[in-house]
C-alpha positions in Angstrom: -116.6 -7.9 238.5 -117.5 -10.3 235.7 -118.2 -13.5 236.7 -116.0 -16.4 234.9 -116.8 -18.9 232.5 -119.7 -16.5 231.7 -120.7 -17.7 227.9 -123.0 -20.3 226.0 -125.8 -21.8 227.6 -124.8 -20.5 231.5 -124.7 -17.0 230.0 -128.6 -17.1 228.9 -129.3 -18.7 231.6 -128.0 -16.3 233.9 -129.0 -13.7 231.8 -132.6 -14.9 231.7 -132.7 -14.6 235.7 -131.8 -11.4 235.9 -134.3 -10.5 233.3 -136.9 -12.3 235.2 -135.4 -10.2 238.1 -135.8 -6.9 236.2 -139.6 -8.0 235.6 -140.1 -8.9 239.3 -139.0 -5.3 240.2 -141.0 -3.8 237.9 -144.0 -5.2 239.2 -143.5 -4.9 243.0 -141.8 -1.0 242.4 -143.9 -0.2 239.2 -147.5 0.9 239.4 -147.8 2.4 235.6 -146.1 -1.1 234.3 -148.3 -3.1 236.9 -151.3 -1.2 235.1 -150.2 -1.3 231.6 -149.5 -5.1 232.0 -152.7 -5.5 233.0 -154.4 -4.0 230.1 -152.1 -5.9 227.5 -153.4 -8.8 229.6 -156.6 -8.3 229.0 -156.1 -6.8 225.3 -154.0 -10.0 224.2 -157.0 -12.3 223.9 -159.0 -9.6 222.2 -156.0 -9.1 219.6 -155.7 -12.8 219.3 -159.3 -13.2 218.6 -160.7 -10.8 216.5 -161.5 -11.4 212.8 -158.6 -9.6 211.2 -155.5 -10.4 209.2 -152.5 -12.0 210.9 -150.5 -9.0 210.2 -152.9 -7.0 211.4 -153.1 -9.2 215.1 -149.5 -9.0 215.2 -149.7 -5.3 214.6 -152.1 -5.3 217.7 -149.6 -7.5 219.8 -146.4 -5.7 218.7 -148.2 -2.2 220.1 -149.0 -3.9 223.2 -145.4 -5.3 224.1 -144.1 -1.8 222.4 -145.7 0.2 225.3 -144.3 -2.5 228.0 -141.0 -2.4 226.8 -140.5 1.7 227.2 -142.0 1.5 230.5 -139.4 -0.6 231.4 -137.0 1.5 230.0 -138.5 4.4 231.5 -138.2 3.1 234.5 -134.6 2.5 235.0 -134.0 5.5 233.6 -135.7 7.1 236.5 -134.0 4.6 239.1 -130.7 5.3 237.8 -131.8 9.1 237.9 -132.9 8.8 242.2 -129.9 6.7 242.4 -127.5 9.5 241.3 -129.3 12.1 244.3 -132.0 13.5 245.7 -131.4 17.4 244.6 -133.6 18.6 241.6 -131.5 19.1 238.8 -132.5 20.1 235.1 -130.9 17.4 233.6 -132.2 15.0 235.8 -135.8 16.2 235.6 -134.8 16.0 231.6 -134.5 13.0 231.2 -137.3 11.8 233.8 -139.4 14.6 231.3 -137.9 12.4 228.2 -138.6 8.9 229.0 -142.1 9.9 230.5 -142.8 11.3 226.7 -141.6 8.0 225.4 -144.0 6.2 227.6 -147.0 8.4 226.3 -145.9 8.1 222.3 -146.1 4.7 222.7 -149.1 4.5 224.5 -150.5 6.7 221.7 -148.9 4.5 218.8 -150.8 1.1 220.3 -154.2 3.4 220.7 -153.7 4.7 216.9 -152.7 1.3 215.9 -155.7 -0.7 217.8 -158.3 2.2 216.2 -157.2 2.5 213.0 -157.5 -1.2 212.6 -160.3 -2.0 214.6 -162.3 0.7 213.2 -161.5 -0.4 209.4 -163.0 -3.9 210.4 -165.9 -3.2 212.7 -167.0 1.0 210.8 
């Protein structure tokens, strides 16, 4: 049920508490988000301060947030999947199979993105 008078500013902030919600679960259920956050963590402040062009640091960041954001995604697609049952079913393990690949393009877009930069500055 929709809640009522649910627009303007009470609608982001509502909105921004359940996305601080969604971020809370990911941590305490997540360990591949807990890990990739981790690294971005520590990759931020060496994308922020290496001697290349802005575009190229925001390249570097965009990769980072890129591969956070499918995680996410990958994960409620999996929590929506265990929600539906417990049987093994080929379209469930599809789609698990799917978002999993998701995860790893986008963990290989930020490492092809941080090498082919990195190395055209420091090679």
């Amino acid at each position: 049920m929709k809640p009522e008078n649910n627009h303007g500013i009470k609608r982001v902030f509502r909105a921004t508490g359940f996305s601080m919600k969604g971020l809370k679960a990911a941590w305490i259920h997540e360990a591949a988000f807990r890990q990739e956050l981790m690294l971005a963590i520590v990759m931020l402040p060496i994308a922020v301060l290496v001697d290349i062009t802005t575009i190229e640091k925001l390249l570097l960041i965009f990769s980072l947030f890129i591969v956070l954001i499918v995680e996410l995604l990958n994960s409620a697609i999996e929590a929506v999947v265990d929600r539906i049952g417990d049987e093994i079913h080929t379209l469930s393990g599809q789609a698990k199979d799917i978002a999993s690949a998701a995860v790893f393009m986008s963990l290989a877009l930020c490492g092809i993105t941080w090498a082919v930069i990195l190395a055209s500055r420091y090679l």
